[in-house]
DOTORDREN-997130 format. One line per 4 residues: number of its first residue (from 1); their letters; for each residue x, y, z of C-alpha. Coordinates in steps of 0.2 Angstrom, whole numbers, plus 2048, in hexadecimal, padded with zeros to 3 digits. Each point is the difference from the previous one (the first is absolute). Example, Ala and Ser with C-alpha at 12.3 -4.5 7.8 and 13.67 -1.06 7.14 Angstrom:
<bazas>
1 = as = 83E/7EA/827  806/811/7FD
</bazas>
This chain:
<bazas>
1 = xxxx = 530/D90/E87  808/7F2/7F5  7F4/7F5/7F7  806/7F0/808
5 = xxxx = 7FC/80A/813  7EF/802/7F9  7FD/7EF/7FA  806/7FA/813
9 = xxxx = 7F6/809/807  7EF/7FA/7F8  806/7F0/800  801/800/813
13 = xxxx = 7F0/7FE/803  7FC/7F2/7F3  800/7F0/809  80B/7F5/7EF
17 = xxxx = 7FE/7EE/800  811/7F9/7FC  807/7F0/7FC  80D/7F6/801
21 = xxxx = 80B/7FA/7F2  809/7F2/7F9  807/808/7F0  80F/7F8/7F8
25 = xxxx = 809/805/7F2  7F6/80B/7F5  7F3/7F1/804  7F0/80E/807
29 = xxxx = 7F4/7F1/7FD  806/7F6/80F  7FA/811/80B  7F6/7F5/80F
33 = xxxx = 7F4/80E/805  7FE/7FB/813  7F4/80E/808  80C/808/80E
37 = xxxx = 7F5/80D/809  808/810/805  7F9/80F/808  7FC/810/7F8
41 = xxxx = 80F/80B/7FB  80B/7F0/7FF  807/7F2/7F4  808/7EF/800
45 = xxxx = 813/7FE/801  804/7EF/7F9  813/804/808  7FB/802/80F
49 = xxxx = 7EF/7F5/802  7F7/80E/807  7F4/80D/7FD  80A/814/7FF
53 = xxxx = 7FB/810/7FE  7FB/807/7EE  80D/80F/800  80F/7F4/809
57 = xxxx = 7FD/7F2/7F4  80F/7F9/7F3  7FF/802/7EE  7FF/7F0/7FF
61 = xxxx = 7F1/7FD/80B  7F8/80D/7F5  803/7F6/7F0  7F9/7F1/807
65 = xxxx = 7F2/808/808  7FA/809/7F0  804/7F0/7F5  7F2/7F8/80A
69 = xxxx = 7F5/80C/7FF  804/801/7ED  7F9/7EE/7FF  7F1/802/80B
73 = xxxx = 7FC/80E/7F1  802/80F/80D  80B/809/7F4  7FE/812/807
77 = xxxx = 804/7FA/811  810/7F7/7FB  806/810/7F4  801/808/810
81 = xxxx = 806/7F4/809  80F/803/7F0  7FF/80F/802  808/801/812
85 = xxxx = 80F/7F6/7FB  812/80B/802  805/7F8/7F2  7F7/804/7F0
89 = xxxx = 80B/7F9/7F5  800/7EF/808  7FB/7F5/7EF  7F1/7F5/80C
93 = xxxx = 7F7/80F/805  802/808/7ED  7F8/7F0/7FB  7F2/801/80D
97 = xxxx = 7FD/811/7FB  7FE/7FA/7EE  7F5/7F1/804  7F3/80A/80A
101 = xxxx = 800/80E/7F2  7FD/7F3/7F4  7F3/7F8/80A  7F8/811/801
105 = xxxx = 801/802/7ED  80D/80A/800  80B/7F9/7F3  809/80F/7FC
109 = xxxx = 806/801/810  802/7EF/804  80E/800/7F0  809/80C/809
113 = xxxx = 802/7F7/810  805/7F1/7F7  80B/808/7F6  809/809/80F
117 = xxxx = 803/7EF/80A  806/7F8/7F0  80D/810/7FC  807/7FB/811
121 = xxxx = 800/7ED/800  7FF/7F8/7EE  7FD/7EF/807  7F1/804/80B
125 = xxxx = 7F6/7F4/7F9  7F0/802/807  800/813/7FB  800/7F8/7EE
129 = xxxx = 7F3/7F3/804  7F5/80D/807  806/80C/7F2  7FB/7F5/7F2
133 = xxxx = 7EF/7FD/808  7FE/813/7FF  805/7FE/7EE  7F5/7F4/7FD
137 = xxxx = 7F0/809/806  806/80E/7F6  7FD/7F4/7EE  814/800/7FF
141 = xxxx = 803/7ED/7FE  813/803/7F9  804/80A/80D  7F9/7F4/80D
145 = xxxx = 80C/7F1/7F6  80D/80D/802  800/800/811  7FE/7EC/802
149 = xxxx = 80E/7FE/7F3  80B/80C/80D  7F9/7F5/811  805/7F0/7F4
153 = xxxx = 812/80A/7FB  803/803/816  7FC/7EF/805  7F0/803/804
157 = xxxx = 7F8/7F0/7F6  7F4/7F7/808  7FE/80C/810  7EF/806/805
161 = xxxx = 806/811/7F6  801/7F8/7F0  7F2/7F4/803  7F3/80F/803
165 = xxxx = 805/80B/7F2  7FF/7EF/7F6  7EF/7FF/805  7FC/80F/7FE
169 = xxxx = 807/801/7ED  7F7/7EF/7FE  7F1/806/806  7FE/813/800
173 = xxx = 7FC/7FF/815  80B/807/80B  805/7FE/814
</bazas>
């Protein structure tokens, strides 16, 4: 049975809370997390304003599913939730999957990701904020200014991206 299938099916019985989302423009901060209550075994689809079924639901319901969880701090829940995307190579859920890695300390990983979503769009420049961050609890400061230089080089200057790596250089915390 394929790994995703399995992952389906234990998530069917998990009743998720989701939320919906007003995320602009690599902008994850203006993420409105308004509780909508779905039954077990089913998720929010912001398309379609409805609660659907787990195993029916869009790649895109998936991602925005798991990036609540992600900021609630259930990481696990929303790497599976990741996890069930058909398409793995999509540079939001590689990101995702970094993030929650990295929030599980697992840095290793978590550069991997990043540096998977970044191999496939240069410009994503919340993969670099959030890469930076990792670099930054890591005790690698230049490598963190790498990244915000890059955020600073692809117009990303005063977005929510550069201001949190900023931040985060500045003050050795991280989102």
């Amino acid at each position: 049975m394929k790994l995703s299938t399995l992952i389906s099916a234990a998530l069917i019985g998990l009743s998720i809370p989701t939320y919906a989302y007003a995320v602009g423009s690599g902008d994850d901060s203006s993420a409105a997390k308004t509780a909508t209550k779905c039954e077990a075994g089913e998720i929010y689809d912001k398309k379609l304003e409805k609660c659907v079924v787990l195993k029916s639901a869009t790649d895109d319901a998936l991602y925005e599913n798991a990036m609540g969880l992600a900021y609630r701090g259930e990481y696990q829940t929303a790497i599976d939730l990741l996890s069930v995307v058909k398409n793995q190579d999509d540079p939001r859920v590689l990101n995702y999957m970094g993030f929650t890695h990295r929030k599980l300390g697992m840095n290793d990983e978590a550069m991997d990701y990043y540096a998977r979503a970044l191999d496939i769009n240069p410009d994503y420049i919340l993969a670099r904020s959030y890469m930076g961050q990792g670099l930054v609890s890591d005790g690698d400061l230049a490598g963190a200014k790498a990244q915000l230089t890059e955020i600073s080089a692809r117009g990303g200057e005063g977005s929510w991206a550069y201001r949190m790596l900023d931040n985060a250089i500045t003050s050795g915390m991280t989102f």
